[in-house]
C-alpha positions as CSV (number, residue, x, y, z in Angstrom):
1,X,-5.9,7.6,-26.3
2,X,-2.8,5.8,-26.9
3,X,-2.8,1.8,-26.5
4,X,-1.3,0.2,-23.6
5,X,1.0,-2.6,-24.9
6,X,2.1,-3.6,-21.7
7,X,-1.6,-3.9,-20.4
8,X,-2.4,-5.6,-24.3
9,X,0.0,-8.2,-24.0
10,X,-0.5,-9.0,-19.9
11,X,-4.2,-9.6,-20.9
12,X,-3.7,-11.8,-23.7
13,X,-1.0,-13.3,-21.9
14,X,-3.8,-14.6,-18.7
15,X,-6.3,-15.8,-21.2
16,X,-3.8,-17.9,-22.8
17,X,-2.9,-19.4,-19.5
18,X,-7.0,-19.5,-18.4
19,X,-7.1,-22.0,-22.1
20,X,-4.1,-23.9,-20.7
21,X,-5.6,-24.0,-17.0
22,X,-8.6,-25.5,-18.7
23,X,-7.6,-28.5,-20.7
24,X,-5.2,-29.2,-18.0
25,X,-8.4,-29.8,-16.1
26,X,-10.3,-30.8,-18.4
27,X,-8.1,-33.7,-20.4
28,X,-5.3,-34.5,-18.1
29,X,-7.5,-34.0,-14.9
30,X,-4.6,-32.1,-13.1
31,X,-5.6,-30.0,-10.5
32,X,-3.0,-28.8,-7.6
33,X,-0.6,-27.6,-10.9
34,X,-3.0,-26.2,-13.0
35,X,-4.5,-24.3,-9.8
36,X,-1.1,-22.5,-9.2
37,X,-0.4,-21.7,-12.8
38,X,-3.8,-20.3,-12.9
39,X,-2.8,-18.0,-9.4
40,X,0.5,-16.9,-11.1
41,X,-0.1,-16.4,-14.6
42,X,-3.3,-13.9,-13.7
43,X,-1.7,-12.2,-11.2
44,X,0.8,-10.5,-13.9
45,X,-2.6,-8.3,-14.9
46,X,-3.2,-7.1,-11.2
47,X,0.1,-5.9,-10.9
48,X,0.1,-4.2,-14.2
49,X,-2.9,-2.8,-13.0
50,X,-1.6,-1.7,-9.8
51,X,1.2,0.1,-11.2
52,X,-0.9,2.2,-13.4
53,X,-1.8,4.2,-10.2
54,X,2.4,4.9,-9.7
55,X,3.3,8.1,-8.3
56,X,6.5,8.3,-9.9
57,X,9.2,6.7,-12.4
58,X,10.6,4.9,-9.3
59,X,7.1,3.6,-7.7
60,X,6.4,2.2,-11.6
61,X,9.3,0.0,-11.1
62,X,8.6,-0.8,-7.5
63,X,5.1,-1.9,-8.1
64,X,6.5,-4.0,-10.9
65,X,9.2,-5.6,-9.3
66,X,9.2,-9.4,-9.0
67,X,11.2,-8.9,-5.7
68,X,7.9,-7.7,-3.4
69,X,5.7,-10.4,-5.0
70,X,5.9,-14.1,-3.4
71,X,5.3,-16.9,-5.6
């Protein structure tokens, strides 16, 4: 089966910002920042995920779409 680089690169992508979510914790004791980014920068793998289940070209690029997500 052929790799997913879109999936690849989301998943590396949220465990770079866990590591940055955690020594913003851990050595600048941020919290309410760090929090958020955590939210955000995870959520790119769910909607990856979600638009693996796309019915067509069109419903791809719907799920996708930063214009249904709120922030």
């Amino acid at each position: 089966m052929k790799d997913n680089i879109f999936k690849t690169k989301s998943f590396a992508f949220a465990l770079r910002i866990i590591k940055l979510y955690q020594h913003l914790q851990g050595e600048k004791k941020e919290y309410v920042l760090s929090k958020q980014l955590l939210r955000c920068g995870t959520s790119i793998g769910a909607m990856v995920r979600e638009s693996e289940q796309a019915e067509s070209k069109a419903d791809f690029i719907h799920k996708l779409g930063s214009s249904n997500r709120s922030l």
